[in-house]
VOKOL-475610 format. One record per residue (C-alpha): x, y, z; residue in three letters. Coordinates in nm, 4 decimals, decimal comma. Layout:
VOKOL-475610
PT         X         Y         Z  code
PT         X         Y         Z   ALA
...
//
This chain:
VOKOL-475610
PT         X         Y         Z  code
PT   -8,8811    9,4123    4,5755   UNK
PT   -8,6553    9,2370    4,3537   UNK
PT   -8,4315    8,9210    4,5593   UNK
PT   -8,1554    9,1033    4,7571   UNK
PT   -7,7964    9,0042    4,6910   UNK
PT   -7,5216    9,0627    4,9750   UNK
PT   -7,1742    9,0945    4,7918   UNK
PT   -6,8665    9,0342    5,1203   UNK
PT   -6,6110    9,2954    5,0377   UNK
PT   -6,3589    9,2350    5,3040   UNK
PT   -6,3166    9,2082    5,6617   UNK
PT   -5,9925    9,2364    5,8832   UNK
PT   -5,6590    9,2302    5,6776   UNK
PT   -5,8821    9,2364    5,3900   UNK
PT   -6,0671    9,5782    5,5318   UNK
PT   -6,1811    9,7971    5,2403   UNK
PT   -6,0184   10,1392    5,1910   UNK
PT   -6,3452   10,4208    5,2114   UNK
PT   -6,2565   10,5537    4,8546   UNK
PT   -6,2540   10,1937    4,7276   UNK
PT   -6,5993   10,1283    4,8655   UNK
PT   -6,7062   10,4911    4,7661   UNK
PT   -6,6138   10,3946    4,3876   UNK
PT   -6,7830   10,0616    4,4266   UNK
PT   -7,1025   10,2003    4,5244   UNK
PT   -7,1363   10,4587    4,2812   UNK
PT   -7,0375   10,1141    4,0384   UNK
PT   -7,3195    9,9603    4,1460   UNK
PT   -7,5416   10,1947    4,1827   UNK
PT   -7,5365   10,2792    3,8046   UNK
PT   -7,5963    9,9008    3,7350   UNK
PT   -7,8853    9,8902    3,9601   UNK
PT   -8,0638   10,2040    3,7940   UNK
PT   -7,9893   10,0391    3,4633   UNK
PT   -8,1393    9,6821    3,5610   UNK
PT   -7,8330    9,5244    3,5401   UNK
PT   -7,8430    9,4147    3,8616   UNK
PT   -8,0692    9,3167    4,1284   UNK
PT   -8,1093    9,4934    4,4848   UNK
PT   -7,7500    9,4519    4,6371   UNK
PT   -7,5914    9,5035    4,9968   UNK
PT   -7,2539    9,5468    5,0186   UNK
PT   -7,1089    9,4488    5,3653   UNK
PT   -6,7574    9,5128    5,4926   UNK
PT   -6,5072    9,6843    5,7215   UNK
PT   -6,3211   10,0039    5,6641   UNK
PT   -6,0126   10,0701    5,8122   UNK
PT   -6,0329   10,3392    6,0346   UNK
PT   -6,1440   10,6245    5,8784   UNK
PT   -6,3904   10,9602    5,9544   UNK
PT   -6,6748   11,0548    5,7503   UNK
PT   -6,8746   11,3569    5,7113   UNK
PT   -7,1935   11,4201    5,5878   UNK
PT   -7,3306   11,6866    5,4240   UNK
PT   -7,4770   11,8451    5,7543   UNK
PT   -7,1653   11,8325    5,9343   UNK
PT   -7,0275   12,1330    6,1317   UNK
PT   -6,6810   12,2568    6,1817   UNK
PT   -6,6922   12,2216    6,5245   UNK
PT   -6,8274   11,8289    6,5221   UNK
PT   -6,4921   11,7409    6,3171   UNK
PT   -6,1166   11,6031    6,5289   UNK
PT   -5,9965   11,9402    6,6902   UNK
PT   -5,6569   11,7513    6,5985   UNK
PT   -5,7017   11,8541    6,2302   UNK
PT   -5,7028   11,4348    6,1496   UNK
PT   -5,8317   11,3892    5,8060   UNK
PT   -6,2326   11,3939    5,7339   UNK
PT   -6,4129   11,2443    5,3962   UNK
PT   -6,6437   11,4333    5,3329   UNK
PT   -6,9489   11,2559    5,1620   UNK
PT   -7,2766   11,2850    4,9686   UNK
PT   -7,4443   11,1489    5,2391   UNK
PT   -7,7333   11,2691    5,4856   UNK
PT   -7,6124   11,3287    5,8528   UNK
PT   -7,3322   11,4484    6,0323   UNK
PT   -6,9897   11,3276    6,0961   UNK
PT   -6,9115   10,9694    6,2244   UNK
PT   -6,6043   10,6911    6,2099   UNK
PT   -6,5820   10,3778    6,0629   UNK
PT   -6,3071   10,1247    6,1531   UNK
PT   -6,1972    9,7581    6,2383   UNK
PT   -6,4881    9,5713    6,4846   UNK
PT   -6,7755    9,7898    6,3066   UNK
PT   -6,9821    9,5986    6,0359   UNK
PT   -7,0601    9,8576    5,7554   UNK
PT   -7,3473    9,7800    5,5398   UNK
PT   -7,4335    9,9558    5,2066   UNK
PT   -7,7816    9,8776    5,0584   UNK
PT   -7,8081    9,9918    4,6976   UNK
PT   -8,1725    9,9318    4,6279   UNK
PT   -8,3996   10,0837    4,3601   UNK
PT   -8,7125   10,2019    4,5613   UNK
PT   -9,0472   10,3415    4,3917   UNK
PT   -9,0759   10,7099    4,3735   UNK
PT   -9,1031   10,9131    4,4769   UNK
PT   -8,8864   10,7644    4,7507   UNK
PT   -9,0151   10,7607    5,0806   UNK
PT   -8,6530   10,8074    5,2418   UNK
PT   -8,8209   10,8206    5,6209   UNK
PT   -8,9514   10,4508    5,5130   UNK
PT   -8,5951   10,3232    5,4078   UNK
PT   -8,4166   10,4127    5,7189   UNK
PT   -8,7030   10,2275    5,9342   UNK
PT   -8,6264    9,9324    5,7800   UNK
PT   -8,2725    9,9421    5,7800   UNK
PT   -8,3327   10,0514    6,2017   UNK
PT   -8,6081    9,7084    6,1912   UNK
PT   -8,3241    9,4620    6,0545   UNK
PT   -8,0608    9,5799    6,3237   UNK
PT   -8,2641    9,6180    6,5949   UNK
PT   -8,3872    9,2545    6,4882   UNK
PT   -7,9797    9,1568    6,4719   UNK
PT   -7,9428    9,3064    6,8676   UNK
PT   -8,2051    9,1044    6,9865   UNK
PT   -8,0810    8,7875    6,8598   UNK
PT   -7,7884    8,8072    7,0483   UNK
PT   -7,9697    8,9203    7,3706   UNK
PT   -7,9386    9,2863    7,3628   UNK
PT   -8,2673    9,5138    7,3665   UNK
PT   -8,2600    9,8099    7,1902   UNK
PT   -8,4987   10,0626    7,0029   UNK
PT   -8,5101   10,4012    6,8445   UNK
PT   -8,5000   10,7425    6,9672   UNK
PT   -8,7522   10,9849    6,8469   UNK
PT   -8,5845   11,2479    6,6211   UNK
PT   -8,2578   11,0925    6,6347   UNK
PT   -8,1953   10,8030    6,3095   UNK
PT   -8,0391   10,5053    6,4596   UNK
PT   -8,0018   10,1895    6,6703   UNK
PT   -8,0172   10,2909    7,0204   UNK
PT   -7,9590   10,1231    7,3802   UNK
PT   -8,1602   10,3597    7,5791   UNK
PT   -8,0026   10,5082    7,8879   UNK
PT   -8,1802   10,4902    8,2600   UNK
PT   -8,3899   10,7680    8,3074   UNK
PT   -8,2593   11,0899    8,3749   UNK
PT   -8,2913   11,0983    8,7734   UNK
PT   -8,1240   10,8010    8,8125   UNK
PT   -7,8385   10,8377    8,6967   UNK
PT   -7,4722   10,8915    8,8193   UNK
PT   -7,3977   11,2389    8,8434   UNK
PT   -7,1314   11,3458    8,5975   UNK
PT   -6,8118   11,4208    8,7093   UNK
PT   -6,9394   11,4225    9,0835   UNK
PT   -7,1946   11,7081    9,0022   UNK
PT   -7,5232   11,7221    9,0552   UNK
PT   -7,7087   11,6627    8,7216   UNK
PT   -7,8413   12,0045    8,7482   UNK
PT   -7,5085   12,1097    8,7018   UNK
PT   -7,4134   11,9445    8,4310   UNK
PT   -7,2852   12,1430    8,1639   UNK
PT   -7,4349   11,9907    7,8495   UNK
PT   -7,7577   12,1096    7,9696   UNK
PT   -7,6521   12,4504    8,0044   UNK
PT   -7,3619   12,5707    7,8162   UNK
PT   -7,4088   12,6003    7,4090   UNK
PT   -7,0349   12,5939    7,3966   UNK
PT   -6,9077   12,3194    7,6004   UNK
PT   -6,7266   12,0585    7,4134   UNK
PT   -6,6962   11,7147    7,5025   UNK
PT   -6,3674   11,6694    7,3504   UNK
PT   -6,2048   11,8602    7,5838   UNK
PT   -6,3458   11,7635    7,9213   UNK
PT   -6,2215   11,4377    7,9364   UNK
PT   -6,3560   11,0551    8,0057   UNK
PT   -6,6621   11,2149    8,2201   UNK
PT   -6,7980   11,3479    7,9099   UNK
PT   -6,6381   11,0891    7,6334   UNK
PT   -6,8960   10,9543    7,4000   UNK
PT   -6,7357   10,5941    7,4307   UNK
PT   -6,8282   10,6011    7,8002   UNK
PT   -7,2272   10,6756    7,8154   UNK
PT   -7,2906   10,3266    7,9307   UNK
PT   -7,0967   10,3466    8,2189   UNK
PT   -7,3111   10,7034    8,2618   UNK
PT   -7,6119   10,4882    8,2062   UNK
PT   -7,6823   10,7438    7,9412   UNK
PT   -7,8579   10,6789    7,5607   UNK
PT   -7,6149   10,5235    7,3520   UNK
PT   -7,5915   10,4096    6,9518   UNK
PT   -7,4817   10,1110    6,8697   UNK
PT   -7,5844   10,1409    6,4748   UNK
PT   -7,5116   10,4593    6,2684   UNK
PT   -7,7470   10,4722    5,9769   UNK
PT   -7,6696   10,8155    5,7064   UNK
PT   -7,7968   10,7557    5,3264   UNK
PT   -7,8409   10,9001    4,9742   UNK
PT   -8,0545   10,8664    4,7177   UNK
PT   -8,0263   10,9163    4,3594   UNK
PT   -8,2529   10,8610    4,0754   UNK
PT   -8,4807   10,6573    4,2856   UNK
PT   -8,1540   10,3807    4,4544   UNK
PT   -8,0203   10,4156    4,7594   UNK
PT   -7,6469   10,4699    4,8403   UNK
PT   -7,4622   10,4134    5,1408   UNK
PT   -7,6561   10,2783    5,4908   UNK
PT   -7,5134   10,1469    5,8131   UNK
PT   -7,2538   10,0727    6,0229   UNK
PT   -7,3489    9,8372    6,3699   UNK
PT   -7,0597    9,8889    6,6058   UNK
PT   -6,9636    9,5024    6,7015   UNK
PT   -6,6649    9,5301    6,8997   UNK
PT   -6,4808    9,8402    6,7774   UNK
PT   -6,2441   10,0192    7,0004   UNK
PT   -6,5654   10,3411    7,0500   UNK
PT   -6,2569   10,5836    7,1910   UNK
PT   -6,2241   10,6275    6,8422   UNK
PT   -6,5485   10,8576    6,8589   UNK
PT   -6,4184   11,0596    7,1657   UNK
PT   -6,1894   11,2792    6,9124   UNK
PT   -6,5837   11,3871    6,6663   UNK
PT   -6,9128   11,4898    6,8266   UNK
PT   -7,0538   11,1459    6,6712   UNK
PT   -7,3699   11,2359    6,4318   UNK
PT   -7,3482   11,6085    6,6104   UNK
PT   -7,4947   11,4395    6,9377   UNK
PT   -7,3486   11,6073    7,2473   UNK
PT   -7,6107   11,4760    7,5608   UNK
PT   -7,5695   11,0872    7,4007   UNK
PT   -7,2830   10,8185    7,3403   UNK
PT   -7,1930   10,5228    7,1611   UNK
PT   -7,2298   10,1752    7,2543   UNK
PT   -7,1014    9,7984    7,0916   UNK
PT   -7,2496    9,4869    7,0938   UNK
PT   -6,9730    9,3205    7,2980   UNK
PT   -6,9298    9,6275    7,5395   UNK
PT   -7,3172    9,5603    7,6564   UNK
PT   -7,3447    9,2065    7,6196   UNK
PT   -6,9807    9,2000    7,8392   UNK
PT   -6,8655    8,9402    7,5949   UNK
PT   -6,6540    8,9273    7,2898   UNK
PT   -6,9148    8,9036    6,9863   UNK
PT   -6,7295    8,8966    6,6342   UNK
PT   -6,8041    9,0153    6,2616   UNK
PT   -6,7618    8,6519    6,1805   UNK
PT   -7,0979    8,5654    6,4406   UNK
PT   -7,2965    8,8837    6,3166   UNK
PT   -7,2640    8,8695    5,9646   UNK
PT   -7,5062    8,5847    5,8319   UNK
PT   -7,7444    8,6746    6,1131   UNK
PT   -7,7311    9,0595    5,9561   UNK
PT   -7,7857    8,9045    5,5856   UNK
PT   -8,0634    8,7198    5,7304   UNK
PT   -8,2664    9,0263    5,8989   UNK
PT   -8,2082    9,2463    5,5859   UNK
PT   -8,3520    9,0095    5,3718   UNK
PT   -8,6182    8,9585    5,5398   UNK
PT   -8,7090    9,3292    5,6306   UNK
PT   -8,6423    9,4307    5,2446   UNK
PT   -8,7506    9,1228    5,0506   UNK
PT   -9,0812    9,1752    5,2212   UNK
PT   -9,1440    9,5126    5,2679   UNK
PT   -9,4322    9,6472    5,1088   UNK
PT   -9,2569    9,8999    4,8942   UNK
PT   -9,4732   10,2525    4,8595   UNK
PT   -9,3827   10,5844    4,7033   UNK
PT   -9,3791   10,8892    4,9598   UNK
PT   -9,7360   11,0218    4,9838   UNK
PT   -9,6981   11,3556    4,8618   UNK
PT  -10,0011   11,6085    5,0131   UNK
PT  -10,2073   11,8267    4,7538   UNK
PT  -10,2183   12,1740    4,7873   UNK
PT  -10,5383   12,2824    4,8689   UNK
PT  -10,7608   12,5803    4,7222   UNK
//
C-alpha cells in the first residue's frame, strides 16, 4: 500500500458540516481512483448529526421525527457529533476487495488506540466494531429491579428502548455492565476505494444515542473513552496516537484480493 496521508478537517468550532465531508469524500475519492492522490484519511468532527445506512429500519430512526442522512454506506443508523473522532479512509484496495479484511484493520488500529490509553477492548463476533465487553450475563444487575429472566429485550420483538427510559438507554450499558461500542465502523466501496470508516466515541455526550437504536442493536450500548477510563480524554490527546495506529495497520498490511471460491462440477 501506497504511504497514507491524514488530511485534519476540523475539530470543535471548526466541526465539519456531514454534507461538506460527504462532498469531500466523494472529491477524493475520484482523485484516488485516478492516481492523483495517494491513500488518504480524512479525520474530523461533525456537528451533531444522524446517519443512516442503507440497512436502516424505520423503527431504528428518532421517534421525534429529528432529521436522518441517509447514506451510501453499509450498516444501520448511528450519530455523529462534538467529542467523537470521525475518521474516513479513502484507500484504493486490490480487487476484488476483500471488504471483511478492511474493517479488521480499521477494528486493529482502534482497538490498538484503546489500549494505549489503558482501556481493553475487542470485537464481538457478528457485530462490526470496537467493543468494551460487558460482565457475563449472570452477573449482572438486574434491569430495572427484574430478574434478568424477565427482562424484556429477551422476550418481546417489540419492545423499544426509546421508550422505557434510562434502565434501557443505550448511553447507560456500562453502568448495566452490559457490551458496549465505543467505535462505530460502516463503509463503502466503489471501484475498488473505500469511502467513509469510523467514528471512536472520545468524550461525546452518548445520550445523544438514546433517541436511535444505535447500528439496530437493542441487547447492547455505547461506551466513550473518558466515560470508562473515568477521566476526561480529548480529541486533541487521541488524534496523533489514531494517525499513528492507522498507519501502521494500513501501511503494512499485506493487501490481498477477496478469495473468490470456484464452482465446482
Amino acid at each position: 500500500m501506497s504511504e497514507l496521508r491524514f488530511v485534519r478537517m476540523g475539530f470543535g468550532p471548526d466541526a465539519v458540516e456531514y454534507q461538506e465531508a460527504w462532498d469531500e469524500q466523494r472529491r477524493v475519492h475520484a482523485a484516488r481512483f485516478e492516481d492523483e492522490i495517494p491513500d488518504t484519511v480524512l479525520l474530523l468532527e461533525h456537528p451533531p448529526v444522524y446517519t443512516a445506512g442503507r440497512r436502516t429500519a424505520d423503527n431504528e430512526r428518532p421517534l421525534d421525527g429529528t432529521p436522518v442522512v441517509d447514506v451510501d454506506r453499509g450498516g444501520k443508523i448511528t450519530w455523529h457529533g462534538p467529542g467523537q473522532l470521525v475518521g474516513y479512509p479513502i484507500q484504493k484496495l486490490p480487487r476484488p476487495v476483500d471488504v471483511v479484511a478492511h474493517v479488521r484493520r480499521l477494528e486493529e488500529a482502534l482497538i490498538r488506540t484503546c489500549a494505549e490509553f489503558g482501556l481493553e477492548t475487542s470485537r464481538v463476533e457478528g457485530r462490526s466494531g470496537v467493543w468494551v465487553l460487558g460482565d457475563p450475563v449472570e452477573r449482572r444487575p438486574a434491569v430495572g429491579g427484574l430478574a434478568l429472566d424477565f427482562d424484556p429485550r429477551l422476550t418481546d420483538e417489540e419492545f423499544d428502548p426509546r421508550l422505557n427510559g434510562p434502565e434501557y438507554a443505550p448511553s447507560n450499558a456500562g453502568q448495566r455492565r452490559e457490551d458496549r461500542k465505543i467505535a462505530a465502523i460502516g463503509i463503502r466501496v466503489a471501484k475498488g476505494v473505500t469511502m467513509h470508516g469510523f467514528a471512536l466515541n472520545v468524550n461525546p455526550d452518548n445520550k445523544w444515542f438514546d433517541r436511535i437504536i444505535p447500528c439496530g442493536i437493542r441487547d447492547a450500548g455505547v461506551a466513550s473513552l473518558a466515560a470508562e477510563l473515568g477521566r476526561d480524554v480529548t480529541i486533541d490527546e487521541v488524534l496523533p496516537v489514531v494517525e499513528r495506529h492507522l498507519k501502521d495497520v494500513l501501511e503494512n498490511a499485506d493487501l490481498k484480493p477477496r478469495e473468490i471460491e470456484k464452482a465446482t462440477a
